[in-house]
N, C-alpha and C positions, 0 to 999 in steps of 0.2 A: 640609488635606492638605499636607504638608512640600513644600517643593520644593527642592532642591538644585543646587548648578553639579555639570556632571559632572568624577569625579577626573580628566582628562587634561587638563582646563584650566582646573584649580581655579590652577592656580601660573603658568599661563599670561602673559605679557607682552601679550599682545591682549588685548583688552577683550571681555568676553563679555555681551552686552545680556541682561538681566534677564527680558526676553521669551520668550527659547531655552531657559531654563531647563526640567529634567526632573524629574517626579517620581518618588520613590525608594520603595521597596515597604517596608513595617514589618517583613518580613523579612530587613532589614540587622542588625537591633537584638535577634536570638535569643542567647535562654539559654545559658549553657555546656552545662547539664544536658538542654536539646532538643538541641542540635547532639549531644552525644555518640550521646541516643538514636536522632539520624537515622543518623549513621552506622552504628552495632551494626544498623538496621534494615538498610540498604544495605548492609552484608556479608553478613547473613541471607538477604536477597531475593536478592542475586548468587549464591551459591552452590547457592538451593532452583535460583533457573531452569537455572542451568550444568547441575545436577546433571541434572534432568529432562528436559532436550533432550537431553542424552547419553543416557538409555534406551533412545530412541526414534530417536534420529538414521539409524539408518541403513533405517530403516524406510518403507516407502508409498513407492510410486514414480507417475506419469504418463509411461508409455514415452515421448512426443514431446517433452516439458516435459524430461526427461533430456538425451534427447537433442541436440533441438537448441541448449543451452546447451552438450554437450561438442561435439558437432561444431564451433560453431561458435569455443570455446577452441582446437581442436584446428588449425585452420585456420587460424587467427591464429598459432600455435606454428608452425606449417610458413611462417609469414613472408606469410601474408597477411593484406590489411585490409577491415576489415569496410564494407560498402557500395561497396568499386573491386571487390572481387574474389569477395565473395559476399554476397548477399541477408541482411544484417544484418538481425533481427527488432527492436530494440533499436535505441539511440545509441550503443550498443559498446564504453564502459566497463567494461561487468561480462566482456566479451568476454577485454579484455587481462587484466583482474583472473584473471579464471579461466585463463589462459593460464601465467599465474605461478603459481595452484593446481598446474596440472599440473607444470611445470617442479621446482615444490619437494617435491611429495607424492605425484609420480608420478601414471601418466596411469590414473585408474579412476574412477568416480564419485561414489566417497564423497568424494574431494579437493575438491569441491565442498562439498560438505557441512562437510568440516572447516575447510575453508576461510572460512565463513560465521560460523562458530562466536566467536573476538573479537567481530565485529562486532553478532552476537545479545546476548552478553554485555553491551559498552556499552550497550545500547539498553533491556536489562532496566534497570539502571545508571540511566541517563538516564530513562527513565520511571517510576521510584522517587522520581528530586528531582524530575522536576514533581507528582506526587501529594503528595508531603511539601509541597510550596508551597503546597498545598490544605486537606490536613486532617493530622491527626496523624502523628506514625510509624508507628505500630500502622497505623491504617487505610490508612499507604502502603503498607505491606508487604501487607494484603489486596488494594489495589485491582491492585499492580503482579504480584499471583501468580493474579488472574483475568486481566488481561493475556497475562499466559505461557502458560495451560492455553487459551487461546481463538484462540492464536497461531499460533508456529511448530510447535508437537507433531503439529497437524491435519496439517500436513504439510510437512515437512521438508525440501525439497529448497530446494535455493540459487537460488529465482526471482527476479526484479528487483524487485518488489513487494516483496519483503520488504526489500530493501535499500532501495526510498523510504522506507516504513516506517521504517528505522530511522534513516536522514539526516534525517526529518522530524521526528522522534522529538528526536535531538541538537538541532533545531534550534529546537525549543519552549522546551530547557532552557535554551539560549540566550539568547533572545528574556525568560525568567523572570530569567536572572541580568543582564539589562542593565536590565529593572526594578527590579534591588535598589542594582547600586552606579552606573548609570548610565555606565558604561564603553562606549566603543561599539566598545571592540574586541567586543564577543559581540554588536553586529548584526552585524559583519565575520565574524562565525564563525556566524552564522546563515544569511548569505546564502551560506559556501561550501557549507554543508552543502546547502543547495536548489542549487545550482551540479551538486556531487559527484552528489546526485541525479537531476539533468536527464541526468548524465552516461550513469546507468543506465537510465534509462527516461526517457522526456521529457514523464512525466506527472508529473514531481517540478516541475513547472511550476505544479498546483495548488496547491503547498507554497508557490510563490513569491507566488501571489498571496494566499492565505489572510493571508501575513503581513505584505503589503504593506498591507490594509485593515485589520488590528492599527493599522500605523504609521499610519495615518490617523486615527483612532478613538485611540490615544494621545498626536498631537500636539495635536489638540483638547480631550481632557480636560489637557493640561498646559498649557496658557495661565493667565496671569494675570488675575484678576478686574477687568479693566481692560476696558471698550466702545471697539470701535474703528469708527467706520464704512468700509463697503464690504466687509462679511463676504458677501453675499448672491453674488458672483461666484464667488467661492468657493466655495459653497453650490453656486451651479448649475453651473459648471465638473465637481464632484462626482457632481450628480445624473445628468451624462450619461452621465460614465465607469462609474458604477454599474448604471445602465439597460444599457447599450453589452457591462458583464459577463452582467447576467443574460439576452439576446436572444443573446449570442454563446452561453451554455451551452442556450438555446432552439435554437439553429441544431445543435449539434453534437450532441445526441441527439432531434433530429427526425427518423431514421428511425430505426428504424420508428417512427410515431407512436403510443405507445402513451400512455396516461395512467401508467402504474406507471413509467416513465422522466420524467412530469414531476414526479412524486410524490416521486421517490427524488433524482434530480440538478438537475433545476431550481426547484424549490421550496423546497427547501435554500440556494440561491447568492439569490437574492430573497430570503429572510430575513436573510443576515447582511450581504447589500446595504444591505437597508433597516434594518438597527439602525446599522450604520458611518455611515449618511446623519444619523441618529438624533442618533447620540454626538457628530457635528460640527453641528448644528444646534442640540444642547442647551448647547453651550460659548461662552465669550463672543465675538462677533462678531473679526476680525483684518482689516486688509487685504489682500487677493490678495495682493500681494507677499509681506508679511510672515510671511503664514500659507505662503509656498510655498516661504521661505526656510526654517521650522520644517520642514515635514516635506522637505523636502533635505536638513536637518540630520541627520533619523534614514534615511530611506531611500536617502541617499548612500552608509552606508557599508556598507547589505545589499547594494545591490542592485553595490556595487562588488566585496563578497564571492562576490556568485552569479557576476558577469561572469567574474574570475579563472579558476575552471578551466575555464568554458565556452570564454574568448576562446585561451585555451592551447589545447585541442583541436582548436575549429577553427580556430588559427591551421596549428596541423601540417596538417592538412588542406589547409589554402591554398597551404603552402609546398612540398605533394607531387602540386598540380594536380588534388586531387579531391575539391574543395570544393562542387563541384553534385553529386558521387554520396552526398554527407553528406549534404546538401540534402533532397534526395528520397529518401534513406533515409529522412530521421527523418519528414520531412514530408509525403510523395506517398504512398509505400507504405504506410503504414498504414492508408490508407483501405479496402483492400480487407477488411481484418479488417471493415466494417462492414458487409458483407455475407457475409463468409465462413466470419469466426468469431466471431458473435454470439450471444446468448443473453440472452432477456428477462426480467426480477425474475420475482420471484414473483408469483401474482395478487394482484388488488384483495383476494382475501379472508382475504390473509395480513395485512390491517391489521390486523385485529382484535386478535387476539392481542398487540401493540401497541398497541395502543387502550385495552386491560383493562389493562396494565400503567401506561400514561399515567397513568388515572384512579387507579389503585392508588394511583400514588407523591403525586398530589395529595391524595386522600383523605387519605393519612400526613400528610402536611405538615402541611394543617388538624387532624386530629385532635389532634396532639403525641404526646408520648409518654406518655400516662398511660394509660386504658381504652381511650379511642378509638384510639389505634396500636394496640393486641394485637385489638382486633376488625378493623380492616384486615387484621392479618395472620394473623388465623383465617379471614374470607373469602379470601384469598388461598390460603392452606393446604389450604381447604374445593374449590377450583380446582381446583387440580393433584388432588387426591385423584379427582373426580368423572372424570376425563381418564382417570388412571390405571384409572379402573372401566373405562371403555368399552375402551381398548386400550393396551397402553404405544406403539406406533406413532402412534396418536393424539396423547398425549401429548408425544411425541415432536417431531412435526412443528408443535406448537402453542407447545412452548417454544424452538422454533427460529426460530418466526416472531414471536415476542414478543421477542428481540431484533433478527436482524436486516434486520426492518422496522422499527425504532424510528430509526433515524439523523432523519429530516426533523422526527419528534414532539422529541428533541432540541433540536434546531435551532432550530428554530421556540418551545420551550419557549425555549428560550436568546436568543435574539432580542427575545421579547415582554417578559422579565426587565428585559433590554437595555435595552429602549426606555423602560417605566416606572419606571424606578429610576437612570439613567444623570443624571437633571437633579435629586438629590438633594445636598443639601450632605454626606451622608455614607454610607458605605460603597463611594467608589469602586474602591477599592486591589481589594478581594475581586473586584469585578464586573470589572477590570482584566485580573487574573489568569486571572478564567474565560473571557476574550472569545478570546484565544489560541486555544485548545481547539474553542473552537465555531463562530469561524470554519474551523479546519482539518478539524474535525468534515465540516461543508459543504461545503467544496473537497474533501477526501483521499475523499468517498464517491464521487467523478467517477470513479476505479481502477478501480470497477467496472462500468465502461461500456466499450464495450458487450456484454463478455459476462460476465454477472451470475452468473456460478455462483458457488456458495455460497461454497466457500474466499477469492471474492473479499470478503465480506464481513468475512472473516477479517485482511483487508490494512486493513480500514480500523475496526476496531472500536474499538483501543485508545484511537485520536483520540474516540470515539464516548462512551466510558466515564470520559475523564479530560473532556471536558466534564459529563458528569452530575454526576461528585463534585465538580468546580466550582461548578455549578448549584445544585448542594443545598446546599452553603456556604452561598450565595449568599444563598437562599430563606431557608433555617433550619438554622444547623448543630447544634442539638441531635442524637443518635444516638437514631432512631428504631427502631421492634424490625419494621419491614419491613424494611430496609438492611441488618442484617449475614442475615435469612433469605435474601433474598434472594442476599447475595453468598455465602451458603453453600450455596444450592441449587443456583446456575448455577454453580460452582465443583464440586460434585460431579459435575454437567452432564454437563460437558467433559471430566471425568480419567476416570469410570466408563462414558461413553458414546460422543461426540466423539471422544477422542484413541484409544483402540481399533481405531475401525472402519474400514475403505475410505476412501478419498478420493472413490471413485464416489459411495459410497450419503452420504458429509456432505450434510446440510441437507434429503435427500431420505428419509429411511427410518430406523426403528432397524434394527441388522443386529450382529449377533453381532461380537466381535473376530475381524480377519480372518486365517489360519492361512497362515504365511509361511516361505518358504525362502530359504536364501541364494542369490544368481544366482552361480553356477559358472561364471564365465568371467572370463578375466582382466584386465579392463575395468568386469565388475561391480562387487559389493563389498555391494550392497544388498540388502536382504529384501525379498521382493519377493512376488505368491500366489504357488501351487503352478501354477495353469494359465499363470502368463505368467513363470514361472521352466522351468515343460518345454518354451514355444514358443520359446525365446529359447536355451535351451542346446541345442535341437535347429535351426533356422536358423541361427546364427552358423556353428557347425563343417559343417554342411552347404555354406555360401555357401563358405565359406574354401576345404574340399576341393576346389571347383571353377573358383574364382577362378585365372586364371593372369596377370595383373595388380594394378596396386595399387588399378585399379578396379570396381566393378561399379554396379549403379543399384537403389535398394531407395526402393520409395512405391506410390503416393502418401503422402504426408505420413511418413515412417519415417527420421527422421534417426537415430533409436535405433541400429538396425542397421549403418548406416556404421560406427558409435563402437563399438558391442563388436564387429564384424568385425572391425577394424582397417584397413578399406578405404577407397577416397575418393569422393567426391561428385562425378561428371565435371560437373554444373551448379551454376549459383550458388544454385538455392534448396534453403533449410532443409524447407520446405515449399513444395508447387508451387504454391498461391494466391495467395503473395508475389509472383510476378512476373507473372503475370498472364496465362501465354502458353501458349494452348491445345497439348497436345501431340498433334502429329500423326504420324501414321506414317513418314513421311518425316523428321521432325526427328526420332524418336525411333532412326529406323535412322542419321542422323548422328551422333548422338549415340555409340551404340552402335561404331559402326565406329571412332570418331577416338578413341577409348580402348580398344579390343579386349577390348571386357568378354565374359566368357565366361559369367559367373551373375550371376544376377539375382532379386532377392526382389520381390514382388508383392505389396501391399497389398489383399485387398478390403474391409477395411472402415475407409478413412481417415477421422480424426477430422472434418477443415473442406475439401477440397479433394474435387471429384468423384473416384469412378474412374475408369478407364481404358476409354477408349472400345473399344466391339467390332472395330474395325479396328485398331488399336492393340490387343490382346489374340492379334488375329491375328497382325499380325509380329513380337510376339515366342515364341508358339508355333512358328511354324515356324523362326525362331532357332533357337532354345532347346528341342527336342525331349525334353530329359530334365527332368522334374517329381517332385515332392513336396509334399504339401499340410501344412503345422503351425503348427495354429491359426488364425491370421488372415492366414497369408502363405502364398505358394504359389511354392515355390524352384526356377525352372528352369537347367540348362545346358544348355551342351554340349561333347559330348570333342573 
């Protein structure tokens, strides 16, 4: 394996010890005639995905999920800040971001949407050159267009998740191209990208550490075949920090204890623990110091990339005295989602479906591609066919669970790889490559904790899929005839079934494409059904009629309705589970009185937050003696 000085101190006047030295990927040294074809493939794949998210953009909504992203833009736009002045859900970056959506594209919901749009773009972009680092152009271009239909189309609106997703995404390609020329400006731009990330959600945290035990796992395979004694400190220094990660991911989804949470997130972070323990145990011995002087070398300058925009934020923060409502925005409040707005995997007997596919792809492997690959992929064929007899809903739910239930078989596939082939004198570069992915693979599926609903799977797949086609490098990169059925079945999946239907029934049910109208109100913008485009054009203008302030109060949990009323939220929470503060009849009549709200919308059936207690129901009936029932909400005034 070549080992190179890196270009920034190739010409350097300091003396660069021979020990620090980095290894450089063999994809420094590509063809003229591959690079063209990567790129013709990379405008190809930018344009299918641009194209195909515009179809669908403005399509599927989650009224609360809407909402409380424009509320809380919109409230940042009237000058205030998030976690001093209202119940940030979030770290608050996508807050301001979306605030300048509004500002530039006008205040409606699709600004959102369009808004999102560059940054989708890049990310198709970005996950094209990490698949091209893998396997051919051709095959990037399939792998980055099952990416896309499995993605954002599912649904479309501008959550934070998708922007980890796509910072994590930059931040892989990154992390790829400091293995080619050994530059450390692209740790430097790996770590803002997890920085940028934390900004939007502070689960972009999982990004920081996925890649931190990269940098660990590629200091040790970059040593010099030189024995040094006093590696063993090292060594154990390592083991604990390792342990100390996968008991902390034990601690954080122990409740509820379920085994499909140790299945999914902790058994995951223990594998690519123990292959990172693996990869530094299999390399030549270093002294403590020396070995902790090499990875400072590389995780100096990520992790000075992530600090950057993190330490700028809440430096502002510090300098506006409301550095402990940051605090416990990102860090106190969110606990209550662990009880509030939770939701469990699927059951144990969703492995299976997973389990057949595991064996499937090992079968392929050994077989190769001669008779015994097309009999794999007739029993596989032979599958799906026998599914389809029994029901297509069947079907349905069984190749939803054959992927995603697969992340930990992954992992753990990727891991075991890891471990047995990491202390070979050859093929590390490829195993190099793959280890990126499948550490991220293992951290990026923590997103979906702790409420596992299916779109969440959706946030973390792409990391899930670019470790496989690593994996299978890895293993045998011959083109097997299960691999492209495969990625032709699940790619029909998603466009002909998947991107069609509800956001409700994804992952739960096959269900017809669902029959959508435009929301008619001037805040809308989106296709949305038919039954929650009639309750929404009929409460808006009802509220409004009656409203003679700029406020009213509409929940439990209904930030929607603040945002296409045009009215304001007299409290600080988005949703009332956020703050934690039982509402009582007398808070609720202060509340009422110190904004002179005259209407008010009624939630009964809030997504994560109780209703409204029967005394509490009471005084706002006798408020509010004029009522209307539409839909899910029940619109009272008074003249």
């Amino acid at each position: 394996m070549p080992f190179l000085r890196p270009r920034a101190l190739a010409h350097s006047a300091v003396p660069w010890p021979a020990s620090l030295e980095v290894p450089l990927g063999a994809h420094s040294f590509d063809t003229e005639a591959k690079g063209r074809a990567r790129r013709f493939g990379l405008a190809c794949v930018c344009v299918f995905g641009v194209w195909y998210l515009l179809r669908c953009l403005s399509q599927k909504w989650i009224p609360h999920d809407e909402g409380a992203l424009a509320q809380a833009a919109e409230r940042v736009l009237d000058g205030q800040l998030p976690h001093r002045d209202f119940a940030e859900l979030y770290t608050g970056g996508l807050s301001f971001f979306d605030a300048l959506a509004f500002r530039v594209l006008g205040i409606n919901l699709l600004a959102l949407r369009y808004a999102m749009l560059p940054f989708y773009a890049g990310w198709v972009a970005a996950t094209y050159y990490c698949a091209s680092r893998l396997v051919s152009p051709l095959s990037a271009f399939v792998v980055t267009a099952l990416a896309v239909v499995w993605t954002v189309p599912n649904y479309p609106a501008a959550m934070p998740s998708w922007y980890n997703l796509f910072f994590a995404t930059y931040g892989a390609a990154a992390l790829l191209r400091f293995m080619e020329t050994g530059g450390r400006r692209w740790l430097v731009a790996a770590g803002v990208m997890g920085g940028f990330s934390m900004l939007i959600k502070v689960t972009g945290l999982y990004y920081v550490v996925a890649c931190l035990l990269w940098l660990v796992a590629h200091e040790a395979l970059g040593r010099p075949a030189v024995t040094h004694p006093g590696g063993r400190a090292y060594r154990a220094v390592l083991a604990v920090a390792l342990v100390g990660l996968v008991l902390a991911t034990a601690c954080l989804v122990r409740r509820p204890p379920l085994y499909e949470h140790f299945y999914h997130f902790v058994l995951p972070v223990a594998a690519i623990a123990a292959a990172t323990y693996r990869g530094v145990a299999a390399a030549e011995d270093a002294p403590f110091r020396l070995a902790i002087k090499r990875l400072g070398w590389l995780a100096g300058p990520f992790l000075g990339g992530v600090l950057l925009p993190v330490a700028l934020y809440v430096g502002w923060y510090g300098i506006l005295g409301c550095l402990g409502a940051l605090l416990h925005g990102v860090f106190v409040s969110p606990a209550t989602r662990l009880v509030s707005a939770a939701m469990p995997p699927m059951e144990w007997t969703g492995l299976f479906p997973a389990a057949f596919m595991a064996i499937a792809f090992a079968l392929a492997v050994r077989m190769g591609r001669g008779r015994g690959g097309w009999v794999v992929t007739a029993l596989w064929l032979t599958w799906l066919l026998a599914l389809a007899a029994g029901s297509f809903n069947y079907l349905y739910v069984v190749t939803w669970a054959s992927v995603s239930q697969a992340i930990p078989l992954v992992v753990g596939a990727g891991a075991m790889v890891w471990v047995r082939r990491v202390g070979a004198p050859t093929g590390r570069e490829g195993l190099e490559r793959c280890f990126p992915f499948v550490a991220l693979a293992a951290l990026w599926s923590l997103v979906q904790f702790p409420f596992t609903a299916p779109i969440y799977f959706c946030y973390a797949a792409p990391m899930a899929l670019l470790a496989l086609v690593g994996l299978l490098q890895v293993v045998d990169p011959a083109a097997r005839p299960l691999a492209p059925a495969l990625a032709l079945y699940y790619g029909a999946f998603a466009v002909l079934v998947l991107n069609p239907q509800s956001i409700k029934d994804l992952g739960f049910r096959a269900s017809a494409p669902e029959a959508s109208l435009r929301l008619d109100l001037p805040r809308g913008g989106l296709r949305i059904s038919a039954d929650d485009a009639r309750t929404y054009e009929e409460v808006v203008p009802l509220l409004q009629s009656h409203a003679r302030g700029r406020f009213t109060y509409a929940g439990p949990d209904a930030p929607e309705v603040y945002f296409l009323a045009g009215l304001r939220n007299p409290g600080r929470a988005l949703f009332e589970f956020v703050e934690s503060v039982p509402m009582l009849p007398d808070v609720m009549s202060r509340v009422l009185d110190s904004r002179g709200i005259t209407a008010i919308a009624i939630n009964l059936k809030p997504a994560f937050s109780t209703s409204l207690t029967p005394d509490v129901e009471a005084v706002l009936a006798a408020r509010f003696p004029g009522v209307k029932r539409a839909g899910k909400f029940e619109v009272r005034w008074r003249e």
